[in-house]
mmCIF file as gemmi writes it, N, C-alpha and C atoms, coordinates in Angstrom:
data_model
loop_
_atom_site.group_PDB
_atom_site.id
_atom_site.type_symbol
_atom_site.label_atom_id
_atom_site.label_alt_id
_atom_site.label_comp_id
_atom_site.label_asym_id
_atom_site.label_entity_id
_atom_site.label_seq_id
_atom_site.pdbx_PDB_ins_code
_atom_site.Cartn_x
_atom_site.Cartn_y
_atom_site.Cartn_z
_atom_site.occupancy
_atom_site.B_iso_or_equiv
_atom_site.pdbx_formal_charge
_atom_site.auth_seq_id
_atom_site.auth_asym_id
_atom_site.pdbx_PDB_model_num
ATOM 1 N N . UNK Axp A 1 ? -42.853 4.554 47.831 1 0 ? 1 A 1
ATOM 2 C CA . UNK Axp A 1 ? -41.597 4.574 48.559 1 0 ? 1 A 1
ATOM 3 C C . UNK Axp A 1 ? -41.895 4.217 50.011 1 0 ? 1 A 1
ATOM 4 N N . UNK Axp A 2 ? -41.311 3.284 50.552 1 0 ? 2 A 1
ATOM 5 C CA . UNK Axp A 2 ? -41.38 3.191 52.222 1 0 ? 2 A 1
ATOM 6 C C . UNK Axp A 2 ? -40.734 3.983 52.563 1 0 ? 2 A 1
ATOM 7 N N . UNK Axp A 3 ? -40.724 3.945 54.147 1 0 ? 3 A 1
ATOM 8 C CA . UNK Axp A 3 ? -40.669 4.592 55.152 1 0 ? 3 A 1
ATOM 9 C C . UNK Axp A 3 ? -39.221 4.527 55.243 1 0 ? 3 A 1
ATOM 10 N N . UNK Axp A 4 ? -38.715 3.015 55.274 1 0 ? 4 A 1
ATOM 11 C CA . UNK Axp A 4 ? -37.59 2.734 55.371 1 0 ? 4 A 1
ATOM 12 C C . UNK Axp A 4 ? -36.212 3.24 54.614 1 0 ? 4 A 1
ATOM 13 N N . UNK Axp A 5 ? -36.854 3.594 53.039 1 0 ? 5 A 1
ATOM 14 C CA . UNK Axp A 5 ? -36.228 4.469 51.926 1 0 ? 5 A 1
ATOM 15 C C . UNK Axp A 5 ? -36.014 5.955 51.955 1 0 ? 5 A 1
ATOM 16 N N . UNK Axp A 6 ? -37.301 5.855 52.314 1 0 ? 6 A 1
ATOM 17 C CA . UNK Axp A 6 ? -37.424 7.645 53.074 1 0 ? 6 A 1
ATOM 18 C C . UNK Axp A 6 ? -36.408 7.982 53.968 1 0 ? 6 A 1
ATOM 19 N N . UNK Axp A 7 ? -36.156 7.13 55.152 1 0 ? 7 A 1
ATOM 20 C CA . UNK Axp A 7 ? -35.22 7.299 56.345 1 0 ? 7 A 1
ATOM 21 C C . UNK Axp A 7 ? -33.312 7.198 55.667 1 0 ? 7 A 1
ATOM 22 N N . UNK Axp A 8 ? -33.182 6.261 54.577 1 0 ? 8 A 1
ATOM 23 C CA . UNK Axp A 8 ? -31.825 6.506 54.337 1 0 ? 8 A 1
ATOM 24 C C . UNK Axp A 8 ? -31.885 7.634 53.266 1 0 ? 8 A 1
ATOM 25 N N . UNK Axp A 9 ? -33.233 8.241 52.196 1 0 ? 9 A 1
ATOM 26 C CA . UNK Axp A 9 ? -32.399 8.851 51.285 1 0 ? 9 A 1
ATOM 27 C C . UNK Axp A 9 ? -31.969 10.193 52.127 1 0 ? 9 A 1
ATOM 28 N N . UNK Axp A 10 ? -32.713 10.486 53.765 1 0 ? 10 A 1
ATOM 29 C CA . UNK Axp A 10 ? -32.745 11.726 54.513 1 0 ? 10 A 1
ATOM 30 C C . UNK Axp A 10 ? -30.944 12.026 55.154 1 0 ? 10 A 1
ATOM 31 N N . UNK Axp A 11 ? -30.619 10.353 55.199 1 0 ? 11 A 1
ATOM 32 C CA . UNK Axp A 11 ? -29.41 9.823 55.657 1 0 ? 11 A 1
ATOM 33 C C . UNK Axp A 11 ? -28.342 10.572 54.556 1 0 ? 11 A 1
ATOM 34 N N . UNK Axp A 12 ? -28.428 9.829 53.762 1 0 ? 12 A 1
ATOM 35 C CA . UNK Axp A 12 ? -27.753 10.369 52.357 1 0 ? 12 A 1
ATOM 36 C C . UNK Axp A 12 ? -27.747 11.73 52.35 1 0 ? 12 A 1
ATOM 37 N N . UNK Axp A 13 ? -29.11 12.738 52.443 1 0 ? 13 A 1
ATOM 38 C CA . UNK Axp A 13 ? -29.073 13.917 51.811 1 0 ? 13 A 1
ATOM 39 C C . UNK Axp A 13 ? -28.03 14.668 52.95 1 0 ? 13 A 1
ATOM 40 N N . UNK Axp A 14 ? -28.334 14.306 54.347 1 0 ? 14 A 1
ATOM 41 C CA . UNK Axp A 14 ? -27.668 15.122 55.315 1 0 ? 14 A 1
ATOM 42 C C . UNK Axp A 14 ? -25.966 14.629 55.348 1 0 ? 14 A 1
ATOM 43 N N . UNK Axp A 15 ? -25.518 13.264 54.827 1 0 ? 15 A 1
ATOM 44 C CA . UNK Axp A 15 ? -24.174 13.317 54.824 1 0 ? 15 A 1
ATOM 45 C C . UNK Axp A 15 ? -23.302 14.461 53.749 1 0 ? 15 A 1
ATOM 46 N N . UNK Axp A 16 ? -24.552 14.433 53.042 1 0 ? 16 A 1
ATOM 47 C CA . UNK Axp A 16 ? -23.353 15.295 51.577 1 0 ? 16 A 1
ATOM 48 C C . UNK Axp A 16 ? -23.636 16.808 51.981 1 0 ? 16 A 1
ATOM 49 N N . UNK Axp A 17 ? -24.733 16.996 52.444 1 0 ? 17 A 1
ATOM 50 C CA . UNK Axp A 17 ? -24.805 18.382 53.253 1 0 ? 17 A 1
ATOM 51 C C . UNK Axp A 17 ? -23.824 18.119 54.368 1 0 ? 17 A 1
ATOM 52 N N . UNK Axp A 18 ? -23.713 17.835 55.237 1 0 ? 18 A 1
ATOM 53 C CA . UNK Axp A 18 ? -22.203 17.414 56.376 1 0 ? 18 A 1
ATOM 54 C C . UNK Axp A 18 ? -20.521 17.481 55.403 1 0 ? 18 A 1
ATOM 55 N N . UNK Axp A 19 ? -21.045 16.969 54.637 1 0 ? 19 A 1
ATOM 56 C CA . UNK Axp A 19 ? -19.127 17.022 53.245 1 0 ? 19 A 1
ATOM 57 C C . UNK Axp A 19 ? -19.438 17.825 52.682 1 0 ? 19 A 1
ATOM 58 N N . UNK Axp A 20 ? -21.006 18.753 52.177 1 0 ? 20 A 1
ATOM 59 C CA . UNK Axp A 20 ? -19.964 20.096 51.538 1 0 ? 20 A 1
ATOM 60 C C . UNK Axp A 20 ? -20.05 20.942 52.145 1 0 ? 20 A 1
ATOM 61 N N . UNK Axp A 21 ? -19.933 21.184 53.636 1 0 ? 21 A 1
ATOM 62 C CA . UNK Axp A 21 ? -20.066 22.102 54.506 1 0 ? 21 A 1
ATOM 63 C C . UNK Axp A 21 ? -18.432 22.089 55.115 1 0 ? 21 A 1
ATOM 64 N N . UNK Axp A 22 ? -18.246 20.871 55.487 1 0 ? 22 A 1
ATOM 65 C CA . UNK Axp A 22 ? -16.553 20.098 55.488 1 0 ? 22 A 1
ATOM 66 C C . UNK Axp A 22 ? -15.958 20.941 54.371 1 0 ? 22 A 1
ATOM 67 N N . UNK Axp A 23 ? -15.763 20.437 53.326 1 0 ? 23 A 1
ATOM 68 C CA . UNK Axp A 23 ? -15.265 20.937 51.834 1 0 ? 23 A 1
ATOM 69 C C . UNK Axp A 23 ? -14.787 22.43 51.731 1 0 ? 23 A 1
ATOM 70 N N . UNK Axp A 24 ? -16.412 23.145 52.073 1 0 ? 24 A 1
ATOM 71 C CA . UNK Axp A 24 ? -16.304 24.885 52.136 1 0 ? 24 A 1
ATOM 72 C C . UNK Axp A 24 ? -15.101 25.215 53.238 1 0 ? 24 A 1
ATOM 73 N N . UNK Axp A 25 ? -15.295 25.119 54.268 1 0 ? 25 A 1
ATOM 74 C CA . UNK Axp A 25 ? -14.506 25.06 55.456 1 0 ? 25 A 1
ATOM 75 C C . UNK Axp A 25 ? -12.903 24.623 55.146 1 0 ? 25 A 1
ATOM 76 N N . UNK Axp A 26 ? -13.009 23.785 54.814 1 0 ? 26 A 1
ATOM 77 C CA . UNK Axp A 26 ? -11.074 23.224 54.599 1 0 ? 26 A 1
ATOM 78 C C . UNK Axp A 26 ? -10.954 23.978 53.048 1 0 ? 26 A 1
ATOM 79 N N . UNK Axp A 27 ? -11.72 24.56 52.157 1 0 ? 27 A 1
ATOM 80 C CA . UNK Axp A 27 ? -11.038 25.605 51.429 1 0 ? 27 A 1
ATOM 81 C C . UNK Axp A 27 ? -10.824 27.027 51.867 1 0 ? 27 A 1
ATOM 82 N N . UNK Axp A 28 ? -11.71 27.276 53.006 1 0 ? 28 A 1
ATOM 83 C CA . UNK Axp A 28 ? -11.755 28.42 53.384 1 0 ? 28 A 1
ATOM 84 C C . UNK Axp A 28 ? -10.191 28.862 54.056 1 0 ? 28 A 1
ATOM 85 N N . UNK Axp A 29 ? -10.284 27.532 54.735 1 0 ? 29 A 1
ATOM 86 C CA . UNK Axp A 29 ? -8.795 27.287 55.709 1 0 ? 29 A 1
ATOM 87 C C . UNK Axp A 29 ? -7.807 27.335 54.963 1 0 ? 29 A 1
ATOM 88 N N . UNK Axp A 30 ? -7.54 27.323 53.954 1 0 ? 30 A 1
ATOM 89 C CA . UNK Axp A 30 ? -6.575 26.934 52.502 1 0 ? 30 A 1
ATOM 90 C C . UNK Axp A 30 ? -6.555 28.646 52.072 1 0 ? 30 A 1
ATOM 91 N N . UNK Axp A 31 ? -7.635 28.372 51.85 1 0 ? 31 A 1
ATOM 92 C CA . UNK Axp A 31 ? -7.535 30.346 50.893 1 0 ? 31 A 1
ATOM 93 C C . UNK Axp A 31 ? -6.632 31.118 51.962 1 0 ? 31 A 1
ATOM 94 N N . UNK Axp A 32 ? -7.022 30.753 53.742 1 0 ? 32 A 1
ATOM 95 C CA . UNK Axp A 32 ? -7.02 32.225 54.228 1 0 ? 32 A 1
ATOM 96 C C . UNK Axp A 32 ? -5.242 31.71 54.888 1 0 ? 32 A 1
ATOM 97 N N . UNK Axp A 33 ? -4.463 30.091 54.839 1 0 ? 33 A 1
ATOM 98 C CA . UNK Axp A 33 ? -3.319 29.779 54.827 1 0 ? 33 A 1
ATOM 99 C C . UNK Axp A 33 ? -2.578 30.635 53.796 1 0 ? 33 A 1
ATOM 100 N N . UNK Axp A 34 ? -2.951 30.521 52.613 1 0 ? 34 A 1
ATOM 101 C CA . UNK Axp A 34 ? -2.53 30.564 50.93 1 0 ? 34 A 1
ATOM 102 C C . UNK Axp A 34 ? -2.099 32.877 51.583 1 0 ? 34 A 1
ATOM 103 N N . UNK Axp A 35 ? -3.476 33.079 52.053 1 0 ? 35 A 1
ATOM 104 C CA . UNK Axp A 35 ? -2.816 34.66 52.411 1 0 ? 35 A 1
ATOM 105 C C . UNK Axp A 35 ? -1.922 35.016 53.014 1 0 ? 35 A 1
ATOM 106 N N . UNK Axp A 36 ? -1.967 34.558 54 1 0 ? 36 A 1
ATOM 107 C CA . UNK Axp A 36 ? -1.06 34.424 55.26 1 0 ? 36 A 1
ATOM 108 C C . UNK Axp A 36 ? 0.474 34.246 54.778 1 0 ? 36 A 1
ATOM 109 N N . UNK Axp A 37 ? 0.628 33.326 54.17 1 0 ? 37 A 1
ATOM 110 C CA . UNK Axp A 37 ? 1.957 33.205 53.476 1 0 ? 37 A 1
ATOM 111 C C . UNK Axp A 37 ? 2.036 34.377 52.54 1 0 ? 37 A 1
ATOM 112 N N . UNK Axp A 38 ? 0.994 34.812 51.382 1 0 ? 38 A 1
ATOM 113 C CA . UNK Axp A 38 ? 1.674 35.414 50.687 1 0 ? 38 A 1
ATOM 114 C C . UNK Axp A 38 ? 2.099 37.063 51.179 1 0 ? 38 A 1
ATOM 115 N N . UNK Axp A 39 ? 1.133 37.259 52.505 1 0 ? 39 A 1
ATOM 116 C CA . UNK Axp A 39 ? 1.454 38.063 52.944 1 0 ? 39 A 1
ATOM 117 C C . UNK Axp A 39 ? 2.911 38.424 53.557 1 0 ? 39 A 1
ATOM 118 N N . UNK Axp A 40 ? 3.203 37.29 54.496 1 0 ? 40 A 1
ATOM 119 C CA . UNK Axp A 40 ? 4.752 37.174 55.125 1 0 ? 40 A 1
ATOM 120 C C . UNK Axp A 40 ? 6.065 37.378 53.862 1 0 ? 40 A 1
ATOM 121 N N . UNK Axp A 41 ? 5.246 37.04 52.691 1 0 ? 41 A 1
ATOM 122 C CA . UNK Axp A 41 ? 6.341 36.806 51.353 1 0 ? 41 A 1
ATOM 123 C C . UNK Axp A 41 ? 6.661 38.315 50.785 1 0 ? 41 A 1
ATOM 124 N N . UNK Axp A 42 ? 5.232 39.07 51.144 1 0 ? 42 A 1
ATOM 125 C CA . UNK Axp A 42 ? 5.772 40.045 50.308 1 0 ? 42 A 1
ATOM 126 C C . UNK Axp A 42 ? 6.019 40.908 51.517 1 0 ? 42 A 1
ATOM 127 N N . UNK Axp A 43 ? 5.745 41.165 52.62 1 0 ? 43 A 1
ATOM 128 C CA . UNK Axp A 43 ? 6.277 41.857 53.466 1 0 ? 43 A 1
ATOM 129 C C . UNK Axp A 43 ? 7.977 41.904 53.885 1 0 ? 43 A 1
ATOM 130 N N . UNK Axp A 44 ? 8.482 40.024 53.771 1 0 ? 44 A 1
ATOM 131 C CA . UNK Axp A 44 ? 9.568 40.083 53.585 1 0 ? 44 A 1
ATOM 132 C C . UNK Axp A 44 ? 10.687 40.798 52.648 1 0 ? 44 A 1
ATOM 133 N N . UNK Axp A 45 ? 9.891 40.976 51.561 1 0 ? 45 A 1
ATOM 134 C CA . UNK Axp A 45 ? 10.475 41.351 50.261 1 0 ? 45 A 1
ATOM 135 C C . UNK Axp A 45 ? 10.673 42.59 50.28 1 0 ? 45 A 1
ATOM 136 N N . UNK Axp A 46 ? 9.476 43.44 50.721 1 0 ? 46 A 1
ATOM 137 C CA . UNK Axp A 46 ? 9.544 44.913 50.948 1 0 ? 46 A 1
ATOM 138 C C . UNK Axp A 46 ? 10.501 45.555 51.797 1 0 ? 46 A 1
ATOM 139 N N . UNK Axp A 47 ? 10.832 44.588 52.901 1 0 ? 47 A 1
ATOM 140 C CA . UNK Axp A 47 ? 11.595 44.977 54.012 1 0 ? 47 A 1
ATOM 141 C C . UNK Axp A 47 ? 12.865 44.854 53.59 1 0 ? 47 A 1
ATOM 142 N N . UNK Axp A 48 ? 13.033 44.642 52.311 1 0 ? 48 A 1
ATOM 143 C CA . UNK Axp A 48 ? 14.409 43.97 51.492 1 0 ? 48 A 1
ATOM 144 C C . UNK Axp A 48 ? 14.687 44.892 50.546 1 0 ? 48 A 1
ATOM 145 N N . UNK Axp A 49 ? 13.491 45.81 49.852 1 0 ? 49 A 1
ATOM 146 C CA . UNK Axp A 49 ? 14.336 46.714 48.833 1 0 ? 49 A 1
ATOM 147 C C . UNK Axp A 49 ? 14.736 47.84 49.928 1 0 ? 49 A 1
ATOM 148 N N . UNK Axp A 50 ? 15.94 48.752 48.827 1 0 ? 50 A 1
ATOM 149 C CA . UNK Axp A 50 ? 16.338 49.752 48.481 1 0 ? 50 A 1
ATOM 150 C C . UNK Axp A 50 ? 15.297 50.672 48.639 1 0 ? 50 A 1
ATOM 151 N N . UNK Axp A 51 ? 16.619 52.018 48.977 1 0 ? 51 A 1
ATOM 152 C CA . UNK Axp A 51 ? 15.582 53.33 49.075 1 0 ? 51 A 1
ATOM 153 C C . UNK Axp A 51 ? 14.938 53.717 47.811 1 0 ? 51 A 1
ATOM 154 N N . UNK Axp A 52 ? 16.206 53.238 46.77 1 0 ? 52 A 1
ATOM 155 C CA . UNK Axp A 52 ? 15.318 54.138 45.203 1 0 ? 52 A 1
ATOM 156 C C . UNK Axp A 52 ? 14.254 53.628 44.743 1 0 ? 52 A 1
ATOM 157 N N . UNK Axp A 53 ? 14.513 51.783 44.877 1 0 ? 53 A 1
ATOM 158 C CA . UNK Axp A 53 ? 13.439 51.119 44.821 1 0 ? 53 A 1
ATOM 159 C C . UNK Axp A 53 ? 11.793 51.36 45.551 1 0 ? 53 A 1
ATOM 160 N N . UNK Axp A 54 ? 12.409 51.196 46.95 1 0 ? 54 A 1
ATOM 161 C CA . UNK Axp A 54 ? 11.019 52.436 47.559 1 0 ? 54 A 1
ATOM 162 C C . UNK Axp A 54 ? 10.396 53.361 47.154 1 0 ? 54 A 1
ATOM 163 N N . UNK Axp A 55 ? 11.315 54.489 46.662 1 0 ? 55 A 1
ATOM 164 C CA . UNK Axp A 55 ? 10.954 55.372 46.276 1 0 ? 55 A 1
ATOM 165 C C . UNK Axp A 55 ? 9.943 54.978 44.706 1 0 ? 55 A 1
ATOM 166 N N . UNK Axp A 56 ? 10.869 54.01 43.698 1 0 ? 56 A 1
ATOM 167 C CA . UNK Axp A 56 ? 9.969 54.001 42.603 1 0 ? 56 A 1
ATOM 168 C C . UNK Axp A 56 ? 8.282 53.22 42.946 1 0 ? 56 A 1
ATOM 169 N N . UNK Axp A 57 ? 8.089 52.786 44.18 1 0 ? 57 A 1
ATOM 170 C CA . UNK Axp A 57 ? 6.9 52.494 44.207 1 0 ? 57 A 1
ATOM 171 C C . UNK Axp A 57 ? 5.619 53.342 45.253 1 0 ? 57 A 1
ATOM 172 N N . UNK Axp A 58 ? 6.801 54.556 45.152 1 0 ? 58 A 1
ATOM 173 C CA . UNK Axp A 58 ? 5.898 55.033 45.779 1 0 ? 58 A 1
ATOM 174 C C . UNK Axp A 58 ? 5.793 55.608 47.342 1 0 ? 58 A 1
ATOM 175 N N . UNK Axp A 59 ? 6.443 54.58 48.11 1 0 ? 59 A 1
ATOM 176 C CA . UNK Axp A 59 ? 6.253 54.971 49.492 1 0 ? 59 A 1
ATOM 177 C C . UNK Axp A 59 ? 7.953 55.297 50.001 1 0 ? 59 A 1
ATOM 178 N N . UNK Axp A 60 ? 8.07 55.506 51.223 1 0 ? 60 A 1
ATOM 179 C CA . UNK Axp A 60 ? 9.112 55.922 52.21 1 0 ? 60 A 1
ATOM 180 C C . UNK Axp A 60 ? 9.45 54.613 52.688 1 0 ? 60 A 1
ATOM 181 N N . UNK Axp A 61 ? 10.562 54.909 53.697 1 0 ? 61 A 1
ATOM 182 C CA . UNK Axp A 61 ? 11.37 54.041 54.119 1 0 ? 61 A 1
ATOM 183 C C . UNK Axp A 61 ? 10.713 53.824 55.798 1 0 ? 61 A 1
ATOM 184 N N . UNK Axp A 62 ? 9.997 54.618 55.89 1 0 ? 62 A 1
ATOM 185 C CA . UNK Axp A 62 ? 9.238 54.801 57.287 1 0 ? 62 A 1
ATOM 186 C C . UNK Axp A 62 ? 8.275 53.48 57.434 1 0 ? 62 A 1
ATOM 187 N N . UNK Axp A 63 ? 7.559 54.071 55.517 1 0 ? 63 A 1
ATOM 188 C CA . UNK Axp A 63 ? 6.009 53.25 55.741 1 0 ? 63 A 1
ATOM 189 C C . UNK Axp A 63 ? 6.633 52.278 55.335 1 0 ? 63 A 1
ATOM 190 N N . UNK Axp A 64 ? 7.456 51.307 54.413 1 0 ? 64 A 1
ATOM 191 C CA . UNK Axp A 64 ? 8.238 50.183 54.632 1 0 ? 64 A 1
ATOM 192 C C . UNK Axp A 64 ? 8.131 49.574 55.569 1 0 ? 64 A 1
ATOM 193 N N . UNK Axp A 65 ? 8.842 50.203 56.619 1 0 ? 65 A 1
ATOM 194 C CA . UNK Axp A 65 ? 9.148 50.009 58.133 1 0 ? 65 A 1
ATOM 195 C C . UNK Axp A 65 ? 8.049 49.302 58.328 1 0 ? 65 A 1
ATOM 196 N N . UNK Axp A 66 ? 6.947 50.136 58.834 1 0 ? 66 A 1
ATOM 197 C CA . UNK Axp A 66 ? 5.65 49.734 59.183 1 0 ? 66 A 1
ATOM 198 C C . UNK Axp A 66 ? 5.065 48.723 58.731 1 0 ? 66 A 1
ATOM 199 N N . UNK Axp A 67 ? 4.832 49.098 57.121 1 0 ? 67 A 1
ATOM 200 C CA . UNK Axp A 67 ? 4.144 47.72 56.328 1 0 ? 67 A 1
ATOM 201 C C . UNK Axp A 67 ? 4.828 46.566 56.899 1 0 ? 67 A 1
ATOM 202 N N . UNK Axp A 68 ? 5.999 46.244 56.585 1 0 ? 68 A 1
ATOM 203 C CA . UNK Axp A 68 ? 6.635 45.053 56.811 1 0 ? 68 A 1
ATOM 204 C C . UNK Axp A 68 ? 6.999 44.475 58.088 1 0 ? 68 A 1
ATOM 205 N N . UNK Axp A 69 ? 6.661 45.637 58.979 1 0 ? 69 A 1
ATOM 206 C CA . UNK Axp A 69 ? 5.992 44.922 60.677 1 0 ? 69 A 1
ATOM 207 C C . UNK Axp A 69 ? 4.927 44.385 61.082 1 0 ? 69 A 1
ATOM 208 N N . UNK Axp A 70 ? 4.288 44.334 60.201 1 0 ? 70 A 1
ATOM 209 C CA . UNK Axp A 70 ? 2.454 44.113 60.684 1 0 ? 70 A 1
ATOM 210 C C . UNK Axp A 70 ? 2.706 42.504 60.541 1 0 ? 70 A 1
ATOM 211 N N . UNK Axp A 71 ? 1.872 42.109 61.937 1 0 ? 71 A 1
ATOM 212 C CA . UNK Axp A 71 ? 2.027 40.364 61.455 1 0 ? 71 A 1
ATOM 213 C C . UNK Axp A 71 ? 1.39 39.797 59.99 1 0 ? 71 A 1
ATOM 214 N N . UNK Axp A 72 ? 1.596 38.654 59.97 1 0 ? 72 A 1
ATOM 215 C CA . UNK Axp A 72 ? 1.082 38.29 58.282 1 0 ? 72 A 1
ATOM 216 C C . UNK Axp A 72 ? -0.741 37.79 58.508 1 0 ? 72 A 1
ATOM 217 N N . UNK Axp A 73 ? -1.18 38.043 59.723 1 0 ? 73 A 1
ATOM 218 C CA . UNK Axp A 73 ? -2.554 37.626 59.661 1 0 ? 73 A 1
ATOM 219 C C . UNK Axp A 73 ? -2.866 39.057 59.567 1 0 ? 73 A 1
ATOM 220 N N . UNK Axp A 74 ? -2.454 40.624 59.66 1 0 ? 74 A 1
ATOM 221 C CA . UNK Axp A 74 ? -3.461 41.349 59.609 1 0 ? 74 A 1
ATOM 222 C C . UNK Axp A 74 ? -3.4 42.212 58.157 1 0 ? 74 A 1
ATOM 223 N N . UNK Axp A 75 ? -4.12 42.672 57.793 1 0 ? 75 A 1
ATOM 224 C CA . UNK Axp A 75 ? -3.843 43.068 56.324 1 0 ? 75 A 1
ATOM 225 C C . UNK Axp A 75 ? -3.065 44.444 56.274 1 0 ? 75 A 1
């Protein structure tokens, strides 16, 4: 193998290491979008039932309150 072969397959190996480092990253960005929404979705929702409904899952109308104030980035 030359030198010259040597120098692009190093080329090669570090671009696809560069794209799946890219790749990881823009799914990461995706997964933690994908929360973010589903968070705002169900916080909306909560802030939407009923007391009995509340009640059948459990919590108050207080912690409602609360839950469904927290921005959608914090858990």
């Amino acid at each position: 193998m030359t030198a010259m072969q040597l120098m692009h397959g190093r080329k090669r190996a570090n671009h696809h290491s560069a794209t799946g480092r890219l790749d990881r990253m823009v799914r990461r960005i995706d997964a933690t979008i994908r929360d973010w929404r589903r968070r705002a979705r169900e916080r909306h929702e909560l802030a939407g039932l009923d007391d009995r409904m509340l009640k059948d899952i459990g919590i108050t109308r207080v912690e409602a309150i609360h839950l469904a104030s927290k921005p959608f980035w914090k858990e």
